[in-house]
C-alpha positions in Angstrom: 14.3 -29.3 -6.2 10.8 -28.2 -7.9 9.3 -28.5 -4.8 11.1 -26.3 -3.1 10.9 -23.6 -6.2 7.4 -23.7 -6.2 6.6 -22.5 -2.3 6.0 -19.4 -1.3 8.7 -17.3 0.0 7.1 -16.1 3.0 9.9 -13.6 4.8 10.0 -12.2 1.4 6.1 -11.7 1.3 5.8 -10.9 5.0 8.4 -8.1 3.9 7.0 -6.9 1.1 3.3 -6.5 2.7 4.8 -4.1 6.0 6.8 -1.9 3.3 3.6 -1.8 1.1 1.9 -0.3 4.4 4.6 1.6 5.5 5.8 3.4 2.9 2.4 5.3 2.0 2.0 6.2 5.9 5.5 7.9 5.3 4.6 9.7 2.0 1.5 11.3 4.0 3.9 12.5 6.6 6.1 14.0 4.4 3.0 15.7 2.5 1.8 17.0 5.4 4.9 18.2 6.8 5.7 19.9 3.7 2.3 21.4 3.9 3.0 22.8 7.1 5.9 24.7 5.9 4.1 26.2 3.0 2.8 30.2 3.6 -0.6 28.7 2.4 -0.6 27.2 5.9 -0.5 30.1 7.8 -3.3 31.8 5.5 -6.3 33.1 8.5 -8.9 30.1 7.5 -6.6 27.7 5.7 -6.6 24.2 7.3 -4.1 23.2 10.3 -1.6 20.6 9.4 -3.8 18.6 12.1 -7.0 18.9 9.8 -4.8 18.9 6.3 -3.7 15.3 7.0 -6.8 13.3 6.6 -7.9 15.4 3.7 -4.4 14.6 2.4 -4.7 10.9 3.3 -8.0 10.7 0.8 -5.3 11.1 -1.8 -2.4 10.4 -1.1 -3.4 6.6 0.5 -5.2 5.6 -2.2 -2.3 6.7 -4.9 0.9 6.2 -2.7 -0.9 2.5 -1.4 -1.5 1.3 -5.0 2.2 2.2 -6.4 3.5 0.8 -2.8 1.8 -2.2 -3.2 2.7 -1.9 -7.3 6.4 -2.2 -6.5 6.7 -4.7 -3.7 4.8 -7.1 -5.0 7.0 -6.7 -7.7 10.4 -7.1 -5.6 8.5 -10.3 -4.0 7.4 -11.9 -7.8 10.6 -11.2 -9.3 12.4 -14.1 -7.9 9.8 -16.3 -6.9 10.9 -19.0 -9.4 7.7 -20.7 -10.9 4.9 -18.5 -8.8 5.8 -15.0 -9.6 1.9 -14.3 -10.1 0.6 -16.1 -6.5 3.3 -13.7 -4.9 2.2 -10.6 -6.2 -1.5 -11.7 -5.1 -0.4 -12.8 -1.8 1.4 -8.5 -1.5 -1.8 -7.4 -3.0 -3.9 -9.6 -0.8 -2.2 -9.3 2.6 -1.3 -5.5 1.9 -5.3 -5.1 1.6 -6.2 -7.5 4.6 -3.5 -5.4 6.6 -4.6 -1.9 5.6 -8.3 -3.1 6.1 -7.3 -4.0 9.5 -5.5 -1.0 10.7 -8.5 0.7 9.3 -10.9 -0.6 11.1 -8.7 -0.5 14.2 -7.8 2.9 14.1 -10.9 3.8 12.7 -13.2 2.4 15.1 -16.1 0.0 14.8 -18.4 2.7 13.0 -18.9 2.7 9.3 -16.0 1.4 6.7 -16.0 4.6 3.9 -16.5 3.6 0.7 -13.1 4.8 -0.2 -11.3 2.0 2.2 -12.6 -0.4 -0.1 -12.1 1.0 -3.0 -8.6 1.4 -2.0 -7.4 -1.9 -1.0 -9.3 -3.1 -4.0 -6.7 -0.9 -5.6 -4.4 -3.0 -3.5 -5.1 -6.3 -4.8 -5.4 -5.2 -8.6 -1.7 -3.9 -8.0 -0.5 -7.1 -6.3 -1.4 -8.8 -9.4 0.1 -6.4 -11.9 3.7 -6.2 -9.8 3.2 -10.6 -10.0 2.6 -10.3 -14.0 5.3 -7.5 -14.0 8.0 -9.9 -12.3 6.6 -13.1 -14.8 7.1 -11.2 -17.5 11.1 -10.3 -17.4 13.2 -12.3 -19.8 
């Protein structure tokens, strides 16, 4: 039976990683639709909700990403049995990979911004803390 405590719960992490990348992508939405109700909006010169949303996304990925990534690897670690830390790595990690990747799919093949990497190191730093969150409940 400590075999079988010690794997990896991987419908639990596969879960865990598209929530992580979902959930921020929803945040921005809701910024930026909330943006576009505001009487700033409609200001002559202020930004369209069209050109808000990336300037938005500089923030609110970054911030929303981390604290996505914060509480599912959390949910993942806390009943991982013996490995609560490898599953918050593994969120951190594949929420990173998976973010890179849309990036750089979406973004085309020019040059990765500094700020992609900075972020989904963010990514991976929260992985681990939601995995030493979830090893540390009593």
């Amino acid at each position: 039976m400590a075999a079988v405590s010690g794997r990896l719960k991987w419908s639990r992490l596969v879960v865990a990683v598209v929530l992580a990348e979902v959930l921020p992508i929803l945040v921005l939405v809701a910024v930026v639709f909330a943006y576009s109700l505001t009487p700033a909006s409609r200001q002559p010169g202020a930004l369209s909700p069209e050109a808000f949303a990336p300037v938005a996304g500089n923030w609110v990925g970054p911030i929303a990403g981390f604290l996505a990534t914060l509480l599912f690897a959390w949910w993942a670690a806390r009943r991982a049995g013996e490995r609560p830390l490898a599953h918050g790595i593994a969120v951190g990690v594949g929420t990173a990979l998976l973010d890179l990747g849309l990036g750089l799919l979406l973004g085309g093949a020019g040059e990765v911004h500094p700020l992609l990497l900075v972020s989904n190191s963010g990514r991976i730093l929260a992985g681990l803390l939601g995995g030493g969150l979830a090893s540390r409940r009593g």
